[in-house]
C-alpha positions as CSV (number, residue, x, y, z in Angstrom):
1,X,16.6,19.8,26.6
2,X,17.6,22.8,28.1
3,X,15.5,26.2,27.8
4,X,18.0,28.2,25.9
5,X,16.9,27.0,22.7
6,X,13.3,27.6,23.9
7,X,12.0,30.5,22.2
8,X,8.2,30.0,22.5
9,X,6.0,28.7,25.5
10,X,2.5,28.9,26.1
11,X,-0.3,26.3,27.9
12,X,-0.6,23.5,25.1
13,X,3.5,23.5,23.9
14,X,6.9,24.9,24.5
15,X,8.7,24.8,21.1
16,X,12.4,24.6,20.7
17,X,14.4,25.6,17.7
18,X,17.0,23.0,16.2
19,X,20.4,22.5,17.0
20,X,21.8,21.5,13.1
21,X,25.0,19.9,12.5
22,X,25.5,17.5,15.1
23,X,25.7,13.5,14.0
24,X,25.3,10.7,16.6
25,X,25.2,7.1,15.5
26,X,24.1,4.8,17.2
27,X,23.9,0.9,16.5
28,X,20.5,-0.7,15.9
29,X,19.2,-4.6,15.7
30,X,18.7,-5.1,11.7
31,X,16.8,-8.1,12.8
32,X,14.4,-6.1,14.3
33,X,12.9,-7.0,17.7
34,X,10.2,-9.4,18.1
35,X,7.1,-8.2,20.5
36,X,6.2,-11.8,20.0
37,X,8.7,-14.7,21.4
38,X,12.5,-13.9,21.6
39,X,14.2,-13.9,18.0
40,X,17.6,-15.9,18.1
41,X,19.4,-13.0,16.2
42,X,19.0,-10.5,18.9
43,X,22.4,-10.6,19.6
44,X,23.6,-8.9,16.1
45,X,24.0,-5.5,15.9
46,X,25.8,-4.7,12.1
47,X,23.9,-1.2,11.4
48,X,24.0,2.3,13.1
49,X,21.3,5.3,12.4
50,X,21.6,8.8,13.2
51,X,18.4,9.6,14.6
52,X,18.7,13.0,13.0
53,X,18.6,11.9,9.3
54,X,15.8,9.8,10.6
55,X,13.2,12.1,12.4
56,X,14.3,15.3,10.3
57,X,13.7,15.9,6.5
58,X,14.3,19.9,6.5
59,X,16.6,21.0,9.4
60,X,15.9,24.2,8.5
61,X,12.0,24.1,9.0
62,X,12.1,21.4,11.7
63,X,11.7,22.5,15.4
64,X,10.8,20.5,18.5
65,X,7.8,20.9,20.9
66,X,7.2,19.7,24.3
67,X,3.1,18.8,24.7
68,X,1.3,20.1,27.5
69,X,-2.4,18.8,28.2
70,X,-4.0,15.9,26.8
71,X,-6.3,16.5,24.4
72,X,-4.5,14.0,21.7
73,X,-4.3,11.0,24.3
74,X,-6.7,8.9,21.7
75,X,-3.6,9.3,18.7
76,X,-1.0,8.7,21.2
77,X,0.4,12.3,22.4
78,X,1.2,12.7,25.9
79,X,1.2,15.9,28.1
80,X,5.5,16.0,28.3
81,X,6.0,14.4,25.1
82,X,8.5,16.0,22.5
83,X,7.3,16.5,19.1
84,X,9.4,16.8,16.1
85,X,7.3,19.6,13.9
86,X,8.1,20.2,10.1
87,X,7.2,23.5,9.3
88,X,7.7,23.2,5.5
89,X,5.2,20.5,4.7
90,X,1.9,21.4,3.3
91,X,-1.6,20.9,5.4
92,X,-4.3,18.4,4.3
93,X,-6.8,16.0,5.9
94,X,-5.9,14.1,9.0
95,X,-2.7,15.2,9.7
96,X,-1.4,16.1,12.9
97,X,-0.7,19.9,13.2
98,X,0.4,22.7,15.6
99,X,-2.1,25.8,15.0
100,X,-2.0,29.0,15.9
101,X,-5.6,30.8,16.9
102,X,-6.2,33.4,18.1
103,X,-3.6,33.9,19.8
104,X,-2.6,30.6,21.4
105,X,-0.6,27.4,19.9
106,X,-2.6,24.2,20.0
107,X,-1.9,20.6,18.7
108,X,-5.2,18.7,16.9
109,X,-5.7,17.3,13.8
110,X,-6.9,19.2,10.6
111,X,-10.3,18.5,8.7
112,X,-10.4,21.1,6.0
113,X,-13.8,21.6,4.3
114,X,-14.8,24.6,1.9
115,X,-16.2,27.0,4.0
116,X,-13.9,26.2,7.8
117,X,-11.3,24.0,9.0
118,X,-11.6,21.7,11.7
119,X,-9.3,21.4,14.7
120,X,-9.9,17.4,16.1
121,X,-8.9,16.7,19.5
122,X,-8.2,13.2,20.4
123,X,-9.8,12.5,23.4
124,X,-13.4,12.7,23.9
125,X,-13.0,15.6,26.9
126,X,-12.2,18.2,24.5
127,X,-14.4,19.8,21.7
128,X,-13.6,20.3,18.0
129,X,-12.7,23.7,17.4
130,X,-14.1,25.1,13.9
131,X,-11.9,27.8,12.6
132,X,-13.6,30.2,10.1
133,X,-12.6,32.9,8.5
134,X,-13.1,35.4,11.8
135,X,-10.2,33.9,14.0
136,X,-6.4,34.6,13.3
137,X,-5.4,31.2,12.7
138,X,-2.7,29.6,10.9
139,X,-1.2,26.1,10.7
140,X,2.0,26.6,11.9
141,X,4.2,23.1,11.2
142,X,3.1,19.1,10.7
143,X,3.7,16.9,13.6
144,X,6.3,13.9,12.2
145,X,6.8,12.2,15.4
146,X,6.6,11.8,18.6
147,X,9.6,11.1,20.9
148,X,8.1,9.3,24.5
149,X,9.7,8.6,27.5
150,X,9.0,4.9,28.9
C-alpha cells in the first residue's frame, strides 16, 4: 500500500484511509480446502468474492492499519500485519480495538468495568494498561480482521 493514503503514523500503527468504489472478484474453491487429507473437488472453482464486500461492512467508517510491535502475538497480530478497523461499531468486552491515550494509538483488547476500562495485551511482555477517567482516551475503531502475509 502506498503512503499517500497514509494519513496517520505513530510507534504501534500506521493507518490508511479507504480507497471505496473499486470491485475485484476473484474465484474461490466452494468446496473449501481440506487442512486434513487432499479433497477430490479441489479442482472446482464455480464462485468468485470480492474481498471488499467481505472484510468491509461501512466503507465509510472502515480504514486499514499496519501493526507495529507485538504486544497482540497471543490473539494472532503481527508487527507488519494490516488490519481492517471499523470505526462505526460499538465497544464491549473482549473485542479487539485501536485506542487512543494519551496521546498515542495502541491496539489491545477492551475490559470495561464501572469505574476504568482495561487495555489487554496479548503477550505476556507487556502490561495491562487501566484507563481511568485522568487519561485522554478514546476507542477509536474495532479491529474486524487481520490480513497476514505467509
Amino acid at each position: 500500500m502506498t503512503n499517500k493514503y497514509q494519513f496517520l503514523r505513530n510507534e504501534s500503527i500506521s493507518i490508511f484511509s479507504l480507497e471505496i468504489g473499486s470491485e475485484l472478484f476473484l474465484p474461490v474453491l466452494s468446496a473449501g480446502i481440506s487442512a486434513g487429507f487432499p479433497s477430490p473437488a479441489m479442482d472446482f472453482m464455480d464462485v468468485s468474492i470480492d474481498l471488499n464486500q467481505l472484510m468491509i461492512k461501512h466503507p465509510s467508517a472502515t480504514f486499514f492499519g499496519r501493526v507495529q510491535g507485538s504486544s497482540m502475538l497471543d490473539a494472532g497480530i503481527s508487527d507488519g500485519d494490516l488490519l481492517v478497523i471499523d470505526r462505526s461499531l460499538s465497544p464491549s468486552n473482549n473485542k479487539i480495538a485501536v485506542c487512543f491515550i494519551d496521546g498515542e494509538f495502541t491496539i489491545k483488547r477492551i475490559q470495561k468495568e464501572v469505574d476504568c476500562c482495561w487495555l489487554l495485551p496479548a503477550n505476556e511482555k507487556y502490561k495491562p494498561i487501566k484507563v481511568t477517567n485522568e487519561n485522554d482516551f478514546l476507542v477509536w475503531g474495532i479491529v474486524t480482521h487481520v490480513i497476514k502475509k505467509v
